[in-house]
C-alpha positions, 0 to 999 in steps of 0.5 A: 613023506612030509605033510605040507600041512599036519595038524593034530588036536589043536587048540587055541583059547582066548580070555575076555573080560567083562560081560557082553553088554551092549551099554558104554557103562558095561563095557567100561565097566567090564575093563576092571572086572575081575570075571573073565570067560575062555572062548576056544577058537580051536577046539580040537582040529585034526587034519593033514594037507598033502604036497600039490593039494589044494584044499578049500578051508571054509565056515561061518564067520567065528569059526575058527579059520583065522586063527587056525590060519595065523598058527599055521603061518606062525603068528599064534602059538597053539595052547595044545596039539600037535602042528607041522607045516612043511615040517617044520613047527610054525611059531618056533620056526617062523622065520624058516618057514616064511621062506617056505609058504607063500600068503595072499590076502584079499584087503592086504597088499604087500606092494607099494602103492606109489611104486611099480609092482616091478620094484616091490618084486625086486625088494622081495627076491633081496627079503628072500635071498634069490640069486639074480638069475633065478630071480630073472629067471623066475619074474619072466615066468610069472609075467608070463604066466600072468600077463604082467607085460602091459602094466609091469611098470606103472605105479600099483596104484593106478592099476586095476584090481584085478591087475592088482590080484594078478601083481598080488599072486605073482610076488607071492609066489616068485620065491617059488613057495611049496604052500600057498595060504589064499585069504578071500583071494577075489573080494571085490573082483568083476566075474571076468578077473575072478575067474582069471585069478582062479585059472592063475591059482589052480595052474601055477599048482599043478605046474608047481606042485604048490599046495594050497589052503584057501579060505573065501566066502564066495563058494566059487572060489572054493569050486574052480581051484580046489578039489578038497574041503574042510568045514568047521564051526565053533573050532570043531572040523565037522566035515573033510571031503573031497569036493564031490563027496561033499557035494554027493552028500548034501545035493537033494536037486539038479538042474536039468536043461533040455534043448528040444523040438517043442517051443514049449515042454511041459513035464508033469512030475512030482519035485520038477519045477521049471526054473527057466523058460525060452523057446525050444529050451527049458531048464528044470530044477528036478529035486532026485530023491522024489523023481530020479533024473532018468525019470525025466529024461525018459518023460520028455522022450515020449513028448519030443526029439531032443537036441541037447541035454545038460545035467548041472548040480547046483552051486557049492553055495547051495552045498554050503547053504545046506549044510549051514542049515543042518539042525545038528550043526554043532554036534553033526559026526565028522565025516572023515576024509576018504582013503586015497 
């Protein structure tokens, strides 16, 4: 079977000129030197994407994920490693492959602005060649599945942003593409149209089988639409794991919240904390490797009726926050994926 993505050692170097000083005068000056360093974006990454996954491909600014993700689409060739998209090889078969993938980019837009989405959407099936009615076919599936309907006809840029997203989504995937690249898909969307676009995103793949790469800065993307993770830093991919590994790894607290008879519940345990207090309800940050869950819950028991219990781990972004903080960062071992 064919990877939708497979990548195999590889790396990706740019030369700069002149030294890294703050001064107008060393920068100008750097702009005749002869002295020039290497920087590697990409300094050896292996990896492999199947059919219908949908993968979270994240780290610190510089990390090398741009890059990364300009060779997959074809816009960089690589200096060395083995790349396959779809099978085929990204920078000399680019025009093939964007036939085949889909991108959407946060602070891009490929609509026209002065125009309703419904024309841009009509040009794009003329770009990828569709026959009429797959195209009318495939568009009432999308406005459908989106809720386009209300604002298909006005001029994109009196839409909303998250009506813009939602617009975005649906002309990258009306040529339906067997791989998705979601750059910072939500920057700058309210909490209500994020989660509208993470829902669209994550069911059009399981509808599809549509893989998905996405990079993003807010971790919550990451957590509702994917079930994989990849970590890089400085061009190395330190970690590759499921999400709940990931989080089975870094996790050191849960959050616990207890719904109860008492109007307030003190519990006296070493690594509890009470991080939120209301009458009748009390939520506890418990840190597990000191006082195990159980523990608690077994506590409280003695001292009230329980009416409800929750058991939360923290946010991915703790997760990341986590492993960012890791003191052997740079050189940490690769944790590689499990076997399916």
């Amino acid at each position: 079977m064919t990877h939708a993505v497979e990548l195999r050692d590889l790396q990706k170097s740019f030369r700069t000129r002149g030294p890294s000083a703050p001064s107008f005068m060393a920068a100008l000056g750097g702009l005749f030197s002869a002295k020039s360093t290497v920087f590697r974006a990409v300094d050896g990454i292996s990896f492999s994407i199947e059919a219908g996954e949908r993968v979270a491909f994240i780290g610190p600014n510089g990390a090398g994920k741009s890059t990364t993700l300009k060779i997959l689409s074809g816009i960089l060739h690589p200096d060395a490693g083995h790349v396959r998209v779809l099978g085929l090889v990204p920078a000399e078969d680019r025009r093939q492959l964007g036939y085949r993938i889909g991108t959407v980019f946060g602070q891009r837009t490929q609509l026209w602005q002065h125009l309703p989405a419904s024309d841009t959407f009509r040009l794009l099936a003329r770009v990828y060649d569709l026959p009429p009615h797959v195209f009318r076919a495939r568009l009432a599936e999308l406005v459908e599945a989106f809720a386009l309907e209300p604002f298909l006809g006005q001029p994109v840029r009196k839409l909303s942003l998250g009506e813009r997203m939602r617009c975005e989504l649906a002309a990258s995937l009306l040529h339906a593409p067997r791989l998705l690249f979601l750059d910072e898909p939500t920057i700058g969307l309210d909490v209500t149209a994020k989660a509208r676009v993470r829902e669209l995103v994550r069911k059009q793949s399981e509808r599809d089988g549509t893989s998905v790469l996405l990079t993003s800065h807010d971790t919550g993307d990451s957590e509702h639409v994917c079930e994989r993770v990849i970590v890089i830093n400085h061009g190395k991919l330190l970690y590759d794991q499921s999400l709940a590994s990931l989080r089975a790894r870094f996790i050191t607290h849960k959050f616990v919240t207890l719904v109860s008879d008492q109007v307030n519940l003190t519990l006296a345990l070493p690594g509890v904390r009470v991080v939120e207090a209301e009458p009748y309800k009390t939520r506890l940050e418990v840190e597990i490797k000191v006082t195990p869950v159980a523990r608690v819950v077994e506590a409280a028991l003695t001292l009230c009726t329980l009416h409800d219990l929750t058991v939360e781990d923290p946010p991915l972004e703790r997760v990341v926050q986590a492993i960012y903080a890791s003191t052997n960062w740079a050189t940490a071992p690769l944790a590689t994926r499990e076997a399916s």
